[in-house]
N, C-alpha and C positions, 0 to 999 in steps of 0.2 A: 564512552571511553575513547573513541574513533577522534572525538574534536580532541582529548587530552594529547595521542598523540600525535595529531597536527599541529597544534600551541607547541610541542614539547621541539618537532620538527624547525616550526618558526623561531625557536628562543635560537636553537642552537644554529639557523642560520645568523640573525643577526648577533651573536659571538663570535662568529668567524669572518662575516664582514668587519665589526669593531678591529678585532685582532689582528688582521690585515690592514688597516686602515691605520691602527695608531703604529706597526713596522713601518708603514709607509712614512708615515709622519717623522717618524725617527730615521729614519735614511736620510729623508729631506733635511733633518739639521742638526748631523752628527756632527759634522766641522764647525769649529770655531772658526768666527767670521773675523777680520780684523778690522782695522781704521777706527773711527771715530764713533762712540758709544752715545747716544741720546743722555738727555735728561732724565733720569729718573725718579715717578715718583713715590714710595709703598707707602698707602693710605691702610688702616687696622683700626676698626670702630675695638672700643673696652668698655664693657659692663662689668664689672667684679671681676676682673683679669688679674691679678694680683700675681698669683703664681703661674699663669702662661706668659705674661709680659717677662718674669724672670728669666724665663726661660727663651723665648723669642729676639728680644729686643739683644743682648749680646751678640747672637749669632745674625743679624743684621748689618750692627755696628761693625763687624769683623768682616763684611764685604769686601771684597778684591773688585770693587765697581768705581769709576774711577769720577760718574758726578751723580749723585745720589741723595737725597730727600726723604725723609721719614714721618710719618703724619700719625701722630694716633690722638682719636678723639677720645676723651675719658667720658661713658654716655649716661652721666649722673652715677656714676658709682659709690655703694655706701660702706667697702671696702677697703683695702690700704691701694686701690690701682693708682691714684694720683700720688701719692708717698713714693711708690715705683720708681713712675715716670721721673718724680722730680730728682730721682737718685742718680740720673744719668746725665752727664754732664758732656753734651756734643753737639756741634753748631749743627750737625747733620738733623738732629731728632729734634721737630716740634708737637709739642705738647698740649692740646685744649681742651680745655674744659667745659663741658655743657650742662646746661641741667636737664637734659631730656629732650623728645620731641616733642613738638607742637601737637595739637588735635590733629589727627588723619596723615599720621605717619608713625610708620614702624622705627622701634628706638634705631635697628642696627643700620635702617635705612637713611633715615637721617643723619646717624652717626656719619658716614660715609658721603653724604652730600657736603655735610659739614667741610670733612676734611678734604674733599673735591675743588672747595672754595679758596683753601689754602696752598694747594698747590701750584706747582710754576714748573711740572717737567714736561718733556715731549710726550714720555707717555706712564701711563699710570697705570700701576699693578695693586692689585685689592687682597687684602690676605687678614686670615682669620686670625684671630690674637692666639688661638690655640695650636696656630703654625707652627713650625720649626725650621730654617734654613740646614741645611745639611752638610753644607761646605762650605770654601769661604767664595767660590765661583758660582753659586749657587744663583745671582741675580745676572751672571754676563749668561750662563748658560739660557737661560729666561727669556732674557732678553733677545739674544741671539737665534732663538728659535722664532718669537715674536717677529724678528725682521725677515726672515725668510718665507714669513705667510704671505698669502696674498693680499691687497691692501685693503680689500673688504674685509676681511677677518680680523674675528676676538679671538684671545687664546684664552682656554682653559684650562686647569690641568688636572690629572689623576695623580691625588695626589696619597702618600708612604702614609699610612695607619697605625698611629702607636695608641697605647693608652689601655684603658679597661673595656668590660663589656663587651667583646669579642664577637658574642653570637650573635648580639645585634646589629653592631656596626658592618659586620663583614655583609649583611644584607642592601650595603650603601652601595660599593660596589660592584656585586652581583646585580642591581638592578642596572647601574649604569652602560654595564656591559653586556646584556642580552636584553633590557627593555628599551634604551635607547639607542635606534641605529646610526649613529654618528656619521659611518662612511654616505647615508643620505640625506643629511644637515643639509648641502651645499644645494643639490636639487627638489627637496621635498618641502612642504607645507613649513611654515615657520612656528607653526607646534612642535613640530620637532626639534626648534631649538631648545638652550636651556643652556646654563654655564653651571660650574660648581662653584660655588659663593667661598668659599673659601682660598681661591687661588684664579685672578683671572685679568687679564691686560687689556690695555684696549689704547689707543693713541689718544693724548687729550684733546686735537681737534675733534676728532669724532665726539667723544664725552660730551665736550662743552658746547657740539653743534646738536644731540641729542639730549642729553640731563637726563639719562635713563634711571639714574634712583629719583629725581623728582615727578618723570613719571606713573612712578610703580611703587609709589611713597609710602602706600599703606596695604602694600603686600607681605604675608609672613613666609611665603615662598619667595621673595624677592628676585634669588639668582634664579630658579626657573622664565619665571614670565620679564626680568631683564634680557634673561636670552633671546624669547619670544619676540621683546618690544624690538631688539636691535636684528633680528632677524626680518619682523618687518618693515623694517629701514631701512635694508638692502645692507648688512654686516652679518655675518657668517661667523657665530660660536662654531671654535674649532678646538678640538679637545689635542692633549699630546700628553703622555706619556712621562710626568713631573714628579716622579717617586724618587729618583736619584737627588733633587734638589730640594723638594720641600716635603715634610714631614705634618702630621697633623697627631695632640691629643685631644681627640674630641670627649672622652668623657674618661674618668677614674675607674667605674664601675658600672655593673649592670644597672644597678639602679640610678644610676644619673644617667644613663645611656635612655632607659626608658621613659623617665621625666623630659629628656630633650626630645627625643623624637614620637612623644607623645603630642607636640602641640603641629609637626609637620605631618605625619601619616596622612590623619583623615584629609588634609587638604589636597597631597600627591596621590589620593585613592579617588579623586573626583570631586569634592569640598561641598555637598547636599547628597541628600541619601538614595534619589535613584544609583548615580553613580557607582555611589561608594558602596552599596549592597554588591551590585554587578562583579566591583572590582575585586570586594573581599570573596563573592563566590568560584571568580574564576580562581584568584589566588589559591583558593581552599582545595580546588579542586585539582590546580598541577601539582601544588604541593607540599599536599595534607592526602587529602583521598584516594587520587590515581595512582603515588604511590604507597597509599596503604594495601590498595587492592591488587596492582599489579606489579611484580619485581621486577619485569621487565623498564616500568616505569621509574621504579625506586633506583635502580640501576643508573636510568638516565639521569635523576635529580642530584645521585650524589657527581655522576659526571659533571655534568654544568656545573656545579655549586664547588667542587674541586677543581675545575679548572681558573675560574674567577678566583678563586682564593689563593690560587697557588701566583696567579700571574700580577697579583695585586699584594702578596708578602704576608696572607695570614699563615698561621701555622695549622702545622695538619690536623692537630685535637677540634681542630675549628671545623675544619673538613668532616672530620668523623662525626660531630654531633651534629652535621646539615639539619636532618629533621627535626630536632631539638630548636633550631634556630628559625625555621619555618615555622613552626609551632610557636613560638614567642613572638614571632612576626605577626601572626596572624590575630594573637590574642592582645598583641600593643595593640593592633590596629582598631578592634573594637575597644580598647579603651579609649584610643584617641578620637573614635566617633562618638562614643557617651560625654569625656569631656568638651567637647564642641558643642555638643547640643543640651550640654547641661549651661555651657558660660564661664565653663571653669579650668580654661585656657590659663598657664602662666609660665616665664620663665626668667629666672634670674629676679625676683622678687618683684616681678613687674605682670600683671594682666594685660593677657593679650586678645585681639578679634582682631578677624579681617577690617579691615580699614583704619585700623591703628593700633596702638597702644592703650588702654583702657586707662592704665594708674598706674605711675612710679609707686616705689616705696616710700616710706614718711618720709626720710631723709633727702634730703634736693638739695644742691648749690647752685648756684650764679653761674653764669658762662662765664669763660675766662680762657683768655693764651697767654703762655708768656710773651 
């Protein structure tokens, strides 16, 4: 019980370095900067985006950015996502169409090289088709923080959580923010790095002098080990505080909340089973067991698990069922070890394994841009 609360000791320091660290971040570029805005360019892979594109692509178009570029790859979808796209009629948005990856690349990986290829901005922001912009300054603010980094650094961001599934997702950020210590990115080991794939910048000389999704092409953690790769490249993932500007609905409901992050767990838990035994027994043990056994511990879990929640916009019912949520955490995660080691990884009607893509669904089309 002595190690639990030493673990429990360690979480709550690195939340308070995080938390100090992303104030920091936000001091550093509270001011709007003026002069002259880069090129910009928002690349968004779509597999069956139908109803996030409707949603997204408006509040894009409605930017107050004054030279801007839109890129979304449709990644063989057998849905109405190209019907979307083709609804929107603006010299700003291009639109291609692919039929998938290659052998030995991830669709969403691909997707994203693809539309890397297409671009022509100074610098290039990656966003998840299930984003949302939040205002119409939503890319100057972005960008603005982007240019006040230091010129080795990526930005990433923490990004506003809508949508279903609650008790699982709010575990995204809980982990972000006492498992990864961000404030030691800059001086520690480049395992420490990691970006959130859903929201993240990078200048296109670097990209293009790097090609870190050609890299890491047939990764299903992709934005982890892209951070990794450009960490060790000397580029510093640097995470900031992007709730006010970009919104995310990553799933409807629990049960689509579990289907997606059934195919990442086992892999973020160690991806082979010495690890991942390890990782789910420590997990079980801060918190499942220590605080079953001691209230002194339970006390601290709902602290932590309330503090991340509050400071990341879930609501309190989320707070109050913490061990509820732990509890589903724990029992995703040996699902997502038995589907791993059974072969029966998938998402978005596509099978997936480390090192690629297994099989589209029946339906395939031609590559194509307008």
């Amino acid at each position: 019980m002595a190690l639990v609360y030493a673990i429990y000791a360690l979480l709550f320091g690195v939340l308070s370095g995080n938390l100090a660290y992303l104030r920091r971040q936000q001091l550093r570029t509270h001011d709007i900067t003026t002069g002259e805005y880069p090129r910009l360019s928002v690349l968004i892979p779509a597999r069956n985006e139908e109803t996030n594109l409707e949603r997204l692509l408006p509040t894009l178009l409605a930017q107050d950015y004054p030279d801007l570029q839109i890129i979304v790859v449709d990644d063989a979808s057998d849905d109405g996502t190209w019907r979307v796209l083709s609804s929107f009629r603006d010299d700003r948005l291009v639109s291609i169409r692919s039929s998938g990856p290659p052998p030995g690349w991830m669709g969403k990986v691909h997707a994203l090289h693809t539309a890397a290829a297409y671009a022509d901005g100074d610098v290039l922001l990656f966003l998840d088709a299930d984003t949302q912009l939040r205002h119409e300054r939503a890319l100057v603010s972005m960008t603005d923080r982007f240019r006040r980094l230091p010129s080795d650094a990526v930005l990433t961001g923490i990004t506003s959580h809508q949508g279903g599934g609650n008790l699982l997702v709010s575990l995204v950020p809980h982990a972000i923010l006492v498992a990864l210590p961000w404030f030691l990115v800059r001086r520690g080991p480049a395992t420490l790095g990691g970006l959130n794939g859903q929201c993240w910048m990078i200048s296109s000389a670097d990209y293009r002098r790097l090609e870190p999704h050609r890299a890491c092409r047939g990764e299903i953690l992709e934005d982890v080990m892209i951070g990794r790769f450009l960490s060790r490249n000397g580029l510093v993932p640097t995470v900031v505080d992007a709730q006010r500007d970009v919104a995310v609905y990553m799933y409807a409901d629990l049960r689509e909340a579990w289907h997606g992050f059934r195919k990442n767990a086992y892999l973020i838990m160690g991806g082979s089973a010495i690890p991942y035994l390890a990782s789910l027994a420590a997990y079980a043990a801060v918190y499942i067991i220590g605080p079953a056994l001691s209230w002194k511990l339970l006390v601290a879990m709902y602290v932590l698990k309330t503090i991340t929640d509050r400071r990341t916009g879930f609501p309190l019912w989320v707070s109050a069922l913490a061990p509820v949520s732990f509890l589903l955490g724990s029992a995703m995660q040996v699902d997502s070890a038995l589907a791993h080691w059974r072969g029966r990884v998938s998402w978005k009607g596509r099978a997936v394994r480390r090192g690629g893509s297994m099989a589209d669904s029946p339906s395939s089309v031609n590559s194509e841009s307008p």
